[in-house]
N, CA, C and O atoms as a Maestro MAE file, in Angstrom:
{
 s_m_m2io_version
 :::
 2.0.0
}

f_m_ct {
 s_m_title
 :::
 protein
 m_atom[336] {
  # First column is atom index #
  i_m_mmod_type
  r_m_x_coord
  r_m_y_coord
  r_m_z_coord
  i_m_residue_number
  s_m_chain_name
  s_m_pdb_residue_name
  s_m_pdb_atom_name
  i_m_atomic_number
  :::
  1 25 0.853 -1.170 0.000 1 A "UNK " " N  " 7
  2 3 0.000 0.000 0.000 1 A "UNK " " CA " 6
  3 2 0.900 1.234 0.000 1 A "UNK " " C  " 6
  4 15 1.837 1.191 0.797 1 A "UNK " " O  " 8
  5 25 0.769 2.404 -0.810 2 A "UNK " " N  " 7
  6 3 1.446 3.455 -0.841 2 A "UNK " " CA " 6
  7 2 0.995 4.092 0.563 2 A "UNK " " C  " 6
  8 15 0.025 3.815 1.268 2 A "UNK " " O  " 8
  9 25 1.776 4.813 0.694 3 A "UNK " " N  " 7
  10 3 2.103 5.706 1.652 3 A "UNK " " CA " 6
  11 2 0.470 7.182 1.445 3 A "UNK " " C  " 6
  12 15 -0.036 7.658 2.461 3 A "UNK " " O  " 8
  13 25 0.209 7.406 0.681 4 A "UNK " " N  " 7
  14 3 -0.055 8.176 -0.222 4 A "UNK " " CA " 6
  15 2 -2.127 7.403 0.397 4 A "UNK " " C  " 6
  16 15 -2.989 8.013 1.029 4 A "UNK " " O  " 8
  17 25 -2.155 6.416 0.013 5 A "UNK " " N  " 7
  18 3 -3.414 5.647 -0.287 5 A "UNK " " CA " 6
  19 2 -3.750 5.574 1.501 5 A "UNK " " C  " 6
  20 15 -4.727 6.154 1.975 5 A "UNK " " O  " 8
  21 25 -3.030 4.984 2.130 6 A "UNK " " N  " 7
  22 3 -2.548 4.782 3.392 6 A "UNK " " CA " 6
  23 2 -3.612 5.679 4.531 6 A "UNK " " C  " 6
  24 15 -4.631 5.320 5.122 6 A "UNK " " O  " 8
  25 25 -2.825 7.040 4.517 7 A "UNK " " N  " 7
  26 3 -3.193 7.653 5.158 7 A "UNK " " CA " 6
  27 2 -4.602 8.019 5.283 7 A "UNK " " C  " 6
  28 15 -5.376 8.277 4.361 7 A "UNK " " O  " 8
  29 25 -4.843 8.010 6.558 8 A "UNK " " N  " 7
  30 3 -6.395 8.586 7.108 8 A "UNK " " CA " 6
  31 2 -6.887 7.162 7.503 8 A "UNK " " C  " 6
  32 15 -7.417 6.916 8.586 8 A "UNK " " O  " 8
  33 25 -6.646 6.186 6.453 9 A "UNK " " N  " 7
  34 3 -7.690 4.936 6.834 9 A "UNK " " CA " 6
  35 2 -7.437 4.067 8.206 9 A "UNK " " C  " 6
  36 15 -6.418 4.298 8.857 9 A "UNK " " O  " 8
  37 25 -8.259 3.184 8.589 10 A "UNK " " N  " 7
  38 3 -8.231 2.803 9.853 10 A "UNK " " CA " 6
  39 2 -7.275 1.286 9.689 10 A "UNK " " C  " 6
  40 15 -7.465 0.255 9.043 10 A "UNK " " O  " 8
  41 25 -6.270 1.708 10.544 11 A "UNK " " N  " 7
  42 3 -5.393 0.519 10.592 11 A "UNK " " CA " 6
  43 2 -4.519 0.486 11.946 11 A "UNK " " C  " 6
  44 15 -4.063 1.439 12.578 11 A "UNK " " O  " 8
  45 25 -4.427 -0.819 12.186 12 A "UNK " " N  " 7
  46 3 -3.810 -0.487 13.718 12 A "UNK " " CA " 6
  47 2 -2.499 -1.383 13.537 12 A "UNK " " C  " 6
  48 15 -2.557 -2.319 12.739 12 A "UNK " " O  " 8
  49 25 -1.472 -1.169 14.152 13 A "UNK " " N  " 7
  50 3 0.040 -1.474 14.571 13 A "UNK " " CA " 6
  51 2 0.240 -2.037 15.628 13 A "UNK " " C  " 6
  52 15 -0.116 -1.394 16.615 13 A "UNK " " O  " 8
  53 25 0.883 -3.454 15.886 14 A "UNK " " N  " 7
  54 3 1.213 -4.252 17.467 14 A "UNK " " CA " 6
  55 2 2.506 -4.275 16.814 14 A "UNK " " C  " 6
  56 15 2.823 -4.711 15.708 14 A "UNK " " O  " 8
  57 25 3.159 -3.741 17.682 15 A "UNK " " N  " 7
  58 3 5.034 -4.437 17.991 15 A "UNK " " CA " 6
  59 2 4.927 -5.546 18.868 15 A "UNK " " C  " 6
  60 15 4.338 -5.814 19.915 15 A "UNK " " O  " 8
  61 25 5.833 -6.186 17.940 16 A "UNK " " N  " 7
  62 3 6.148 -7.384 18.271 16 A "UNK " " CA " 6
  63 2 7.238 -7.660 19.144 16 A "UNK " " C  " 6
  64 15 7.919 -8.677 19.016 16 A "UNK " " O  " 8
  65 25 7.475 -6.644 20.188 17 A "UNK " " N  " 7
  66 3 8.220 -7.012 21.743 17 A "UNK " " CA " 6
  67 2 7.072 -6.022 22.719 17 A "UNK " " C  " 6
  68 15 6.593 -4.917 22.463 17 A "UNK " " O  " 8
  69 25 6.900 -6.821 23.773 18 A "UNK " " N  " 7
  70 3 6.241 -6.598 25.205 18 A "UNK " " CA " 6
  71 2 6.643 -4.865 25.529 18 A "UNK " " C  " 6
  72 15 5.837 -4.015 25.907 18 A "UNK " " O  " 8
  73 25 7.582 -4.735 25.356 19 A "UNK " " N  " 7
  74 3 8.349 -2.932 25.748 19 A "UNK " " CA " 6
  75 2 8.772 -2.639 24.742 19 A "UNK " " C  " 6
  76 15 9.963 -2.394 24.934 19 A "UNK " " O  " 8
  77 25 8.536 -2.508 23.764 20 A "UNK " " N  " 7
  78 3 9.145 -2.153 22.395 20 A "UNK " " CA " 6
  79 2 10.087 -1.001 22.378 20 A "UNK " " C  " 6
  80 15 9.803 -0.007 23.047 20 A "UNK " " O  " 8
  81 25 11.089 -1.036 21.734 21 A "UNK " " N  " 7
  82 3 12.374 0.052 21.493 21 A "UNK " " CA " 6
  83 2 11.761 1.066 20.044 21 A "UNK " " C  " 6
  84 15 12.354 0.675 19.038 21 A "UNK " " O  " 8
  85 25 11.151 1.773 19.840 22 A "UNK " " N  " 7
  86 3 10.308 2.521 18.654 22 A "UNK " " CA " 6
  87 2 11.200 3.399 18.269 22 A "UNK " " C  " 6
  88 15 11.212 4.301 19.107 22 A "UNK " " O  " 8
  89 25 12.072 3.630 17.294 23 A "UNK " " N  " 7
  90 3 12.713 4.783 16.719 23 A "UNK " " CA " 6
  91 2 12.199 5.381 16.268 23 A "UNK " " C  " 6
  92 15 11.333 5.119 15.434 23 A "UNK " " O  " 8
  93 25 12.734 7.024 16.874 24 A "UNK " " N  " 7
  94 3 12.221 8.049 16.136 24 A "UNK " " CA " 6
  95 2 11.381 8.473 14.632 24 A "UNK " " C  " 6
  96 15 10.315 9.060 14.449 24 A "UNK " " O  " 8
  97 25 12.269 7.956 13.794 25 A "UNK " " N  " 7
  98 3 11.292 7.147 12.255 25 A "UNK " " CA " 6
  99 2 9.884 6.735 12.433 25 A "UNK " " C  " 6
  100 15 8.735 7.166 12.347 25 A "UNK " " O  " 8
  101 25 10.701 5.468 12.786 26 A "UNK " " N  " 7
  102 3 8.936 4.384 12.924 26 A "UNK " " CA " 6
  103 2 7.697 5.616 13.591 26 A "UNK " " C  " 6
  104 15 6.583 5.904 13.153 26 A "UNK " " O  " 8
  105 25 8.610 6.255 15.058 27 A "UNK " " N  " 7
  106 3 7.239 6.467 15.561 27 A "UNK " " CA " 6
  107 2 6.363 7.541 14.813 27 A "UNK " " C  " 6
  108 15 5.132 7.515 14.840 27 A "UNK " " O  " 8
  109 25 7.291 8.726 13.975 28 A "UNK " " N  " 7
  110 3 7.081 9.576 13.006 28 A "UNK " " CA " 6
  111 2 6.582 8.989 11.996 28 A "UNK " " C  " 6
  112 15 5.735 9.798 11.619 28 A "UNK " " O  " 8
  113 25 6.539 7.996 11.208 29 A "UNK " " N  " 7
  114 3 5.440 7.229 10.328 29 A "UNK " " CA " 6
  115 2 4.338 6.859 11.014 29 A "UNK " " C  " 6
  116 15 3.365 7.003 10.275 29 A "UNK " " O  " 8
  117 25 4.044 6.472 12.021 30 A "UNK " " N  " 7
  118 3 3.165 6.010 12.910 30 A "UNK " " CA " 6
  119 2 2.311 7.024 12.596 30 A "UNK " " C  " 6
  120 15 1.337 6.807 11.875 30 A "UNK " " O  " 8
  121 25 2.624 8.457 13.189 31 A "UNK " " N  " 7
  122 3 2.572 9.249 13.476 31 A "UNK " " CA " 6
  123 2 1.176 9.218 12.110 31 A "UNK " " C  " 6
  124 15 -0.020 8.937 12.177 31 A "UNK " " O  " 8
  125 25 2.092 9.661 10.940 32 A "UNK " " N  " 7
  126 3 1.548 10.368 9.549 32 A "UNK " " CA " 6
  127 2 0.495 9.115 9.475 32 A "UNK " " C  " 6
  128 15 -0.688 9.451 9.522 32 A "UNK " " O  " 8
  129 25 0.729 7.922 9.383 33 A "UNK " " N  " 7
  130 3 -0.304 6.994 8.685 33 A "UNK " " CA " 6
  131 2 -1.606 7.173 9.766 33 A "UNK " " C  " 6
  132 15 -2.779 6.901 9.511 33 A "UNK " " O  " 8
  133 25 -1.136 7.639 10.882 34 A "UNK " " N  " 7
  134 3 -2.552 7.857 12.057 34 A "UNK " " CA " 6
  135 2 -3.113 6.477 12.665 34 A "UNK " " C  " 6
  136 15 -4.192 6.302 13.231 34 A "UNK " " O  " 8
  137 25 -2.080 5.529 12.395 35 A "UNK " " N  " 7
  138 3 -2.203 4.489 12.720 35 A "UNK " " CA " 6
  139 2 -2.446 3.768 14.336 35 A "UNK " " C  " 6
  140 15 -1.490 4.024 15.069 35 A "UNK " " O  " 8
  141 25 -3.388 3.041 14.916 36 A "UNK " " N  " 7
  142 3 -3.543 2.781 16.112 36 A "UNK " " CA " 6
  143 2 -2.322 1.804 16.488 36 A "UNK " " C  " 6
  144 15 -1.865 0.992 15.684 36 A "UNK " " O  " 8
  145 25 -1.938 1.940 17.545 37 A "UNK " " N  " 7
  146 3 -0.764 1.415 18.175 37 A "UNK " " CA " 6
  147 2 -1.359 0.458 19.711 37 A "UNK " " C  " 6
  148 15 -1.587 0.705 20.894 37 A "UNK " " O  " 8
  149 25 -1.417 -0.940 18.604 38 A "UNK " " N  " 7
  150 3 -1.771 -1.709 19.913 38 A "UNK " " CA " 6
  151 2 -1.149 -2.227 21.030 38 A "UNK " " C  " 6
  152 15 -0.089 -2.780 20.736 38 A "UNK " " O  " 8
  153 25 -1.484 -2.255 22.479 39 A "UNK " " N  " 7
  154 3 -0.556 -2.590 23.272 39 A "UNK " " CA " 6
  155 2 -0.467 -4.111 23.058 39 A "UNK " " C  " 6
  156 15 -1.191 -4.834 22.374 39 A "UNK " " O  " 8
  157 25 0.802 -4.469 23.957 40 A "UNK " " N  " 7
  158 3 1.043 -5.780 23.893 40 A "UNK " " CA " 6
  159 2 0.310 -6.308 24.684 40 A "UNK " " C  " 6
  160 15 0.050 -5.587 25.647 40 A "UNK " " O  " 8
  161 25 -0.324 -7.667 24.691 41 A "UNK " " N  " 7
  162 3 -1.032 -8.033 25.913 41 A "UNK " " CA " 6
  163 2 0.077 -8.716 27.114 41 A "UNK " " C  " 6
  164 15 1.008 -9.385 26.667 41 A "UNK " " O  " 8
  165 25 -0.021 -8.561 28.418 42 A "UNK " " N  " 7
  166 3 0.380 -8.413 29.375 42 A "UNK " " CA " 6
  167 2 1.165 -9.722 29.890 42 A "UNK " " C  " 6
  168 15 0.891 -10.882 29.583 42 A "UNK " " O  " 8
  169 25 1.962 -9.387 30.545 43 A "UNK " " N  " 7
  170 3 2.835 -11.144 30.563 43 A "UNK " " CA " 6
  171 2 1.598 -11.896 31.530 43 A "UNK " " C  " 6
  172 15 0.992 -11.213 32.355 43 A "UNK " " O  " 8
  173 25 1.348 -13.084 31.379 44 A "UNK " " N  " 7
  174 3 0.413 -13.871 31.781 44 A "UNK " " CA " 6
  175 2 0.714 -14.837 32.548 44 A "UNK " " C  " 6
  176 15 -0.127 -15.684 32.850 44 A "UNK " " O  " 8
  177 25 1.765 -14.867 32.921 45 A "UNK " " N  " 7
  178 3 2.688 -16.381 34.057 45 A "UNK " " CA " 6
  179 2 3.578 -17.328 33.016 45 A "UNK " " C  " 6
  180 15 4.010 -17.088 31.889 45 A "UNK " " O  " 8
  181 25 3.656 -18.309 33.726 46 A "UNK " " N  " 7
  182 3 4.147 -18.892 33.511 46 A "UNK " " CA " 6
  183 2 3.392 -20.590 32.700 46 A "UNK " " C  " 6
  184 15 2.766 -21.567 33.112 46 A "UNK " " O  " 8
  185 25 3.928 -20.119 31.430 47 A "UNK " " N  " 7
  186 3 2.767 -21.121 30.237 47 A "UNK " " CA " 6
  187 2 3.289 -22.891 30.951 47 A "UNK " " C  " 6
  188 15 2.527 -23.858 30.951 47 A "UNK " " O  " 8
  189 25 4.162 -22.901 31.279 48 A "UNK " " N  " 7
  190 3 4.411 -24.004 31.740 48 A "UNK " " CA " 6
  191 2 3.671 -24.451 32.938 48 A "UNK " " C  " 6
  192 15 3.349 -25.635 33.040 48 A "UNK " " O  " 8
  193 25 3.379 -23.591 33.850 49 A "UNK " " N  " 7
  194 3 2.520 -23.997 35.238 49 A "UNK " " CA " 6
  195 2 1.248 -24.757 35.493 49 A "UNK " " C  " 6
  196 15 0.780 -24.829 36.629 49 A "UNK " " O  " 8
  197 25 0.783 -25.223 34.637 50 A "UNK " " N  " 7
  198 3 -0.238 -26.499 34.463 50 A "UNK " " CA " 6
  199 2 0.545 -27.806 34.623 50 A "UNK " " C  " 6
  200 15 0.302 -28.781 35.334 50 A "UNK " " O  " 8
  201 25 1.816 -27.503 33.548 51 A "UNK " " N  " 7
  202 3 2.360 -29.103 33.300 51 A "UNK " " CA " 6
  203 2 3.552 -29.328 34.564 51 A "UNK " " C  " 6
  204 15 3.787 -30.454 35.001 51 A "UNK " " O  " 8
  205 25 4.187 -28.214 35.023 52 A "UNK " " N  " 7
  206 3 4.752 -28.078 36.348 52 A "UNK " " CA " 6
  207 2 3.866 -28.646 37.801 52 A "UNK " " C  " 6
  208 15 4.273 -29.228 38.807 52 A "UNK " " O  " 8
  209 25 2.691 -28.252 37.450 53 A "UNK " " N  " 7
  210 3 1.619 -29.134 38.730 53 A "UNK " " CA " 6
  211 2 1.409 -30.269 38.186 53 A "UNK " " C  " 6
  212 15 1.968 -31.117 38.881 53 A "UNK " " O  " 8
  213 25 0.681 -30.931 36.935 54 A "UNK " " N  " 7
  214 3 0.998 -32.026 36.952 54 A "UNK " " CA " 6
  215 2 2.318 -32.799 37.017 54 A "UNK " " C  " 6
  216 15 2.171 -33.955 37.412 54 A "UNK " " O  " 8
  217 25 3.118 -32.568 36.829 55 A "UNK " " N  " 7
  218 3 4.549 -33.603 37.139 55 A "UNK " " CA " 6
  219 2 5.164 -33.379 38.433 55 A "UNK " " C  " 6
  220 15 6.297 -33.846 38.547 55 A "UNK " " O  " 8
  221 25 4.679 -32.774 39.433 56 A "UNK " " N  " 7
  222 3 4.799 -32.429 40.707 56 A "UNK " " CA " 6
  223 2 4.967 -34.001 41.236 56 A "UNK " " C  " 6
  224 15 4.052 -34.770 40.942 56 A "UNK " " O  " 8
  225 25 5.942 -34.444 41.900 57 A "UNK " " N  " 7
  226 3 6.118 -35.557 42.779 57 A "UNK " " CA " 6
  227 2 6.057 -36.957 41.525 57 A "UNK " " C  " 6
  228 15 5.691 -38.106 41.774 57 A "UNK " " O  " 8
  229 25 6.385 -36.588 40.592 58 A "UNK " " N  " 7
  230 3 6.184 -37.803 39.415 58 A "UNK " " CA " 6
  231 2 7.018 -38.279 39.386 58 A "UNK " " C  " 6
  232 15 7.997 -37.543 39.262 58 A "UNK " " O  " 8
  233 25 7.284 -39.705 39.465 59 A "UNK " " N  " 7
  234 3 8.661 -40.720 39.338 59 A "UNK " " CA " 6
  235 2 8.552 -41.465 37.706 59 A "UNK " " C  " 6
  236 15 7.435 -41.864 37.379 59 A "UNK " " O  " 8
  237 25 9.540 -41.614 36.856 60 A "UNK " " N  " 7
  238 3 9.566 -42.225 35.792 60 A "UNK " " CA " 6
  239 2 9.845 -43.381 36.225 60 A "UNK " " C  " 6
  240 15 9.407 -43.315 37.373 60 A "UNK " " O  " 8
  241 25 10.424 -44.763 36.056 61 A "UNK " " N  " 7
  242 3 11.096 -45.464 35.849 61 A "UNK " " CA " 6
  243 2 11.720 -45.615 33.668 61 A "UNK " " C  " 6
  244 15 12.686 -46.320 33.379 61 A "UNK " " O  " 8
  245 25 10.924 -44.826 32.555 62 A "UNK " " N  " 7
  246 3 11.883 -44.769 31.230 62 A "UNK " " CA " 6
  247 2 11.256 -44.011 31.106 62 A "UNK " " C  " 6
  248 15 10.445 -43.429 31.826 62 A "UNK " " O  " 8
  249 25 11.843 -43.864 29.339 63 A "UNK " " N  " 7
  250 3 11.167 -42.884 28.885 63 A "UNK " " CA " 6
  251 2 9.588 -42.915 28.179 63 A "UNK " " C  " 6
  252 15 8.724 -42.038 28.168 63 A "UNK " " O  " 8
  253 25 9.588 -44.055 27.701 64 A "UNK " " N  " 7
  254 3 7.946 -44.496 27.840 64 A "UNK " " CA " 6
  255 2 6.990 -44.301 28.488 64 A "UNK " " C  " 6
  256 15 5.853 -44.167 28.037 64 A "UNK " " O  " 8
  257 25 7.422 -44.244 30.030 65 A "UNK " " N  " 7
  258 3 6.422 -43.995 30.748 65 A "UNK " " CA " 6
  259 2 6.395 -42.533 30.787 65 A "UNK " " C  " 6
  260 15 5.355 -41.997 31.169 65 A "UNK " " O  " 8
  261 25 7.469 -41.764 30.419 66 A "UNK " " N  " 7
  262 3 7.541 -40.196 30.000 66 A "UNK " " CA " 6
  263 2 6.347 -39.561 29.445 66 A "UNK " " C  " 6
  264 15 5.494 -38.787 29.879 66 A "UNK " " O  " 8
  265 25 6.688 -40.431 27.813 67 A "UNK " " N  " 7
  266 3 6.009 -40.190 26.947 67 A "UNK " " CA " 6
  267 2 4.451 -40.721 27.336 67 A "UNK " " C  " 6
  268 15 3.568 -39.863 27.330 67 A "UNK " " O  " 8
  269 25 4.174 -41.797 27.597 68 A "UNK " " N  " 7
  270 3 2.394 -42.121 27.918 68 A "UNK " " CA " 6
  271 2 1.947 -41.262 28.455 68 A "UNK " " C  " 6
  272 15 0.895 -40.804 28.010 68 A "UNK " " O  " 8
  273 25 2.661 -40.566 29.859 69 A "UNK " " N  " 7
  274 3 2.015 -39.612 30.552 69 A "UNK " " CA " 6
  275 2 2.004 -38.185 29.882 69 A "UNK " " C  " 6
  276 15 0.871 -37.703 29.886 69 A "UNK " " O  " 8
  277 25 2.728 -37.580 29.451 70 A "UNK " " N  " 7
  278 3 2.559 -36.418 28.304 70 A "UNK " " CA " 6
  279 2 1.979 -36.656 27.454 70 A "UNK " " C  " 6
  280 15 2.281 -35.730 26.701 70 A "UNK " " O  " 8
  281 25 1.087 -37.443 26.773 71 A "UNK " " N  " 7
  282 3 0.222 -37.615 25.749 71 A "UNK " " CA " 6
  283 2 -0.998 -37.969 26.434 71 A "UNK " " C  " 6
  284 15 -2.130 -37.687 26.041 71 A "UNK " " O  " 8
  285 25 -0.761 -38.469 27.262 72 A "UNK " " N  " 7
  286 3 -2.423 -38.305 28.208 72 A "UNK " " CA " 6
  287 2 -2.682 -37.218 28.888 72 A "UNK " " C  " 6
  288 15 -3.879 -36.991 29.059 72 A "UNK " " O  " 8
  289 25 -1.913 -36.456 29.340 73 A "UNK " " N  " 7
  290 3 -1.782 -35.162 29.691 73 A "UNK " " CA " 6
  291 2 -2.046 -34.221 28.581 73 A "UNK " " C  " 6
  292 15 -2.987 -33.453 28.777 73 A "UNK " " O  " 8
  293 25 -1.405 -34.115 27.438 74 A "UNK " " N  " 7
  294 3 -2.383 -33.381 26.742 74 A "UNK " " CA " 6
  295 2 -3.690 -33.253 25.525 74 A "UNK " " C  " 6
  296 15 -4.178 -32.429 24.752 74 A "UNK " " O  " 8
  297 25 -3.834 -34.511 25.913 75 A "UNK " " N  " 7
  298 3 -5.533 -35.183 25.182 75 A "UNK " " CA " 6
  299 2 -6.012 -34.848 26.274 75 A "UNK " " C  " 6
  300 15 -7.085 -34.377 25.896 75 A "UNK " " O  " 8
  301 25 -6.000 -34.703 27.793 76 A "UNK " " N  " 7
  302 3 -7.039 -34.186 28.640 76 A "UNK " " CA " 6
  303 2 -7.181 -32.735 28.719 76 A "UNK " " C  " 6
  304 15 -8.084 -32.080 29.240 76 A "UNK " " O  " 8
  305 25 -6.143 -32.354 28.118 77 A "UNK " " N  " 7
  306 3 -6.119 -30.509 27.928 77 A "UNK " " CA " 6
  307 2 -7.258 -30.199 26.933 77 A "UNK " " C  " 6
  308 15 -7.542 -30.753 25.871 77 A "UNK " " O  " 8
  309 25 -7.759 -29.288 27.493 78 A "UNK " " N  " 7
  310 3 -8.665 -28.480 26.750 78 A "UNK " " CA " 6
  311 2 -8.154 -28.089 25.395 78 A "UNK " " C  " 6
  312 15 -6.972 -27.752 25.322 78 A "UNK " " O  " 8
  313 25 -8.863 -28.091 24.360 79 A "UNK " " N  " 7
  314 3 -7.826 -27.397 22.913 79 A "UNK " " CA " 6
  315 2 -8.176 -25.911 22.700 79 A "UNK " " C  " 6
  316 15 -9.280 -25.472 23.025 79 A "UNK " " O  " 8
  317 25 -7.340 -25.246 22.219 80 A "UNK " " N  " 7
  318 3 -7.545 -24.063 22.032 80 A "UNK " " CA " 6
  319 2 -7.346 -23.528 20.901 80 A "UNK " " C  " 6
  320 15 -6.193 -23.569 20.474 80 A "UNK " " O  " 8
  321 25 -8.295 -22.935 20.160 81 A "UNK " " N  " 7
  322 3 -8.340 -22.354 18.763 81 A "UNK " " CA " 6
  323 2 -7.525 -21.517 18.417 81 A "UNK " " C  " 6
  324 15 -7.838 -20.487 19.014 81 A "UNK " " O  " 8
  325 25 -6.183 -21.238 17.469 82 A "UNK " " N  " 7
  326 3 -5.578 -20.604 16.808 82 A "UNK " " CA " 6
  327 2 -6.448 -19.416 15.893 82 A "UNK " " C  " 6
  328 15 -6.028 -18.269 15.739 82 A "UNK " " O  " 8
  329 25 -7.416 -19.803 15.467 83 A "UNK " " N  " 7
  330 3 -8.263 -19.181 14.750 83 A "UNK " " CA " 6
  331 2 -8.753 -17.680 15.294 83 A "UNK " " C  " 6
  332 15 -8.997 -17.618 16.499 83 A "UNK " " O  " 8
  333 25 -8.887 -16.677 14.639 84 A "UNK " " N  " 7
  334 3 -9.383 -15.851 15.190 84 A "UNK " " CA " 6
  335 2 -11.002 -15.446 14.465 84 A "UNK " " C  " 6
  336 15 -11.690 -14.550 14.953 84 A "UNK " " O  " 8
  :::
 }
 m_bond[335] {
  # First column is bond index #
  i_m_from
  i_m_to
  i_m_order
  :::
  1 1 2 1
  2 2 3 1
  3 3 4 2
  4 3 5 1
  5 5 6 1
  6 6 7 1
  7 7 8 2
  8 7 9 1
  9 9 10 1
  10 10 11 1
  11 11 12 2
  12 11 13 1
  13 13 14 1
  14 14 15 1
  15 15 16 2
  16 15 17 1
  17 17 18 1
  18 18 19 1
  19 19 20 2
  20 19 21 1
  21 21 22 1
  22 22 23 1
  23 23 24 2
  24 23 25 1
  25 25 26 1
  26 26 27 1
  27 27 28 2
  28 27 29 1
  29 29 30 1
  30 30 31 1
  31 31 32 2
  32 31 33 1
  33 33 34 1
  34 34 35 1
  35 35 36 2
  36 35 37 1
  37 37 38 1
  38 38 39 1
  39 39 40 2
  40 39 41 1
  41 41 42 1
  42 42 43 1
  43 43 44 2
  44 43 45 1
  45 45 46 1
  46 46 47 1
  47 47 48 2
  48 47 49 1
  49 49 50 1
  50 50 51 1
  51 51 52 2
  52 51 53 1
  53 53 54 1
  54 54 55 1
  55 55 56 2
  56 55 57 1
  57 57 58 1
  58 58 59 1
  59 59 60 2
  60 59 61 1
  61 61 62 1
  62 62 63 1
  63 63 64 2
  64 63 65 1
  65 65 66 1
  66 66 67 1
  67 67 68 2
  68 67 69 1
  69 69 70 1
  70 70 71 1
  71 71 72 2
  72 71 73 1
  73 73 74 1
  74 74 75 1
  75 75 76 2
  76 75 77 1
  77 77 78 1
  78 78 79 1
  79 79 80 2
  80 79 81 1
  81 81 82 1
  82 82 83 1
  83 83 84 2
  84 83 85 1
  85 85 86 1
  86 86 87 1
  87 87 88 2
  88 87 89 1
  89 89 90 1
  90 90 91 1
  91 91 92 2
  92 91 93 1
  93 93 94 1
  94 94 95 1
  95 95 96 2
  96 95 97 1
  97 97 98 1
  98 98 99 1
  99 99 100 2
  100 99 101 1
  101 101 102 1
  102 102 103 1
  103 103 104 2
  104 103 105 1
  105 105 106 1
  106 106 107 1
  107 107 108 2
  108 107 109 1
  109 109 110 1
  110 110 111 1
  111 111 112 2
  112 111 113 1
  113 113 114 1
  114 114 115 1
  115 115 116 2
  116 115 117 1
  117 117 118 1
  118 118 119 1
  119 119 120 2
  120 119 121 1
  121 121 122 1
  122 122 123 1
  123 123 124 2
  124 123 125 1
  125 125 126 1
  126 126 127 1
  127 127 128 2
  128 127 129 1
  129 129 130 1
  130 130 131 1
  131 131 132 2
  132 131 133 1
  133 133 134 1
  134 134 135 1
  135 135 136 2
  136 135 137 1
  137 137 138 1
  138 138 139 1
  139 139 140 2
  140 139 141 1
  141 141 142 1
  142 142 143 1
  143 143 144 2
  144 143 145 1
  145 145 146 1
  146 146 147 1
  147 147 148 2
  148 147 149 1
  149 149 150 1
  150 150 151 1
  151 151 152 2
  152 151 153 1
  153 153 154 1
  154 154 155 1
  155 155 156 2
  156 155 157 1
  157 157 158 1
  158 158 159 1
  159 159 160 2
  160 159 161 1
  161 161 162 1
  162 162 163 1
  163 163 164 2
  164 163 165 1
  165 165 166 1
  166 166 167 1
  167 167 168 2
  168 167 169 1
  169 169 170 1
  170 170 171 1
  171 171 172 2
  172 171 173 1
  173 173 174 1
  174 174 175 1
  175 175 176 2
  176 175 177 1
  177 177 178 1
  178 178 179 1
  179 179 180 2
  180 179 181 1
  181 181 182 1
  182 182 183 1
  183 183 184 2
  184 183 185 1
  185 185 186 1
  186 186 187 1
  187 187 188 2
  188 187 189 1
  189 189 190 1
  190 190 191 1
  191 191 192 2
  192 191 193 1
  193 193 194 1
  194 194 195 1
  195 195 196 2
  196 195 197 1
  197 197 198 1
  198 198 199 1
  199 199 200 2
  200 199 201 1
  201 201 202 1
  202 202 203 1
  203 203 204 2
  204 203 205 1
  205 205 206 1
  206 206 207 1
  207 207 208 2
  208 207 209 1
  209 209 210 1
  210 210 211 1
  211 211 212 2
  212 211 213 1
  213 213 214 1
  214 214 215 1
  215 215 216 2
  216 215 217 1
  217 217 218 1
  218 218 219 1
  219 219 220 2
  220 219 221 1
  221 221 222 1
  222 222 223 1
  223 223 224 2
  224 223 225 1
  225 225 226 1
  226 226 227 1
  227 227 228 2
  228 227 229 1
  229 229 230 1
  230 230 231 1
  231 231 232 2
  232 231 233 1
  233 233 234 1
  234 234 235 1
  235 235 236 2
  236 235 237 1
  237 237 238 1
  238 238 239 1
  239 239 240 2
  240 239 241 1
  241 241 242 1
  242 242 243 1
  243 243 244 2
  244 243 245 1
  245 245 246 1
  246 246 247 1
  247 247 248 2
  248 247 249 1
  249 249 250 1
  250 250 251 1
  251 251 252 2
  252 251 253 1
  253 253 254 1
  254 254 255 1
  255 255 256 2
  256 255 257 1
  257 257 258 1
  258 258 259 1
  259 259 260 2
  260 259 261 1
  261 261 262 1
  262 262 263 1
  263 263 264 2
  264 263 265 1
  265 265 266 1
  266 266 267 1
  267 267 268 2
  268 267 269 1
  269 269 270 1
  270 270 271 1
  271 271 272 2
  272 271 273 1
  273 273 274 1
  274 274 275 1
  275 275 276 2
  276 275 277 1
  277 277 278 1
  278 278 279 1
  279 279 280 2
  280 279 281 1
  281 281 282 1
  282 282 283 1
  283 283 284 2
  284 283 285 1
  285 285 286 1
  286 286 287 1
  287 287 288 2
  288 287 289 1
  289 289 290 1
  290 290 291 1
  291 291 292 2
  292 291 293 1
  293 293 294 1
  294 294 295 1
  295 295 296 2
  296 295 297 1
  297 297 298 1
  298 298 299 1
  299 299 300 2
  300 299 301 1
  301 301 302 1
  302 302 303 1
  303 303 304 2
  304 303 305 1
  305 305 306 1
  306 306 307 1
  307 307 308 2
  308 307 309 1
  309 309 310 1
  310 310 311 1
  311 311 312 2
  312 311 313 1
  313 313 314 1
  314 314 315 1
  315 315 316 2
  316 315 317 1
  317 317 318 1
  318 318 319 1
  319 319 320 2
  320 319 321 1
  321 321 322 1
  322 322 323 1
  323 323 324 2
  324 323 325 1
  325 325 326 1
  326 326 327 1
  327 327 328 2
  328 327 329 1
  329 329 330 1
  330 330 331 1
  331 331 332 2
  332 331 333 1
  333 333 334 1
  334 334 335 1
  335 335 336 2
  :::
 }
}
């Protein structure tokens, strides 16, 4: 899209780091295209802390029994849509 066509219309901008470093530039294009500047959404814990409580006090004896239990572990997980 030109620069030119661009401007005025409704379009919004997410950086792709949590605290983003924005140079002077970027934020001065930002600026002209009038573009919305979405925040990042917020750190949320720790993505591991489901599977950290389940393996809490877990003994293997191989790796089989590794693997059975991580695949039953996540067929009982809820699935979650990529899709928007």
């Amino acid at each position: 899209m030109r620069k030119e066509d661009a401007i005025g219309q409704k379009s919004h901008f997410l950086h792709d780091n949590p605290k983003p470093h924005v140079a002077n530039l970027t934020r001065e294009e930002l600026e002209i295209f009038r573009w919305e500047i979405l925040e990042h959404p917020s750190y949320s814990g720790d993505p591991f802390g489901p599977l950290k409580e389940a393996l809490g006090g877990q003994r293997f004896d191989d790796n089989e029994a590794v693997e059975g239990f991580m695949l039953d572990w996540l067929h009982e997980r809820p699935r979650v849509s990529t899709m928007l």
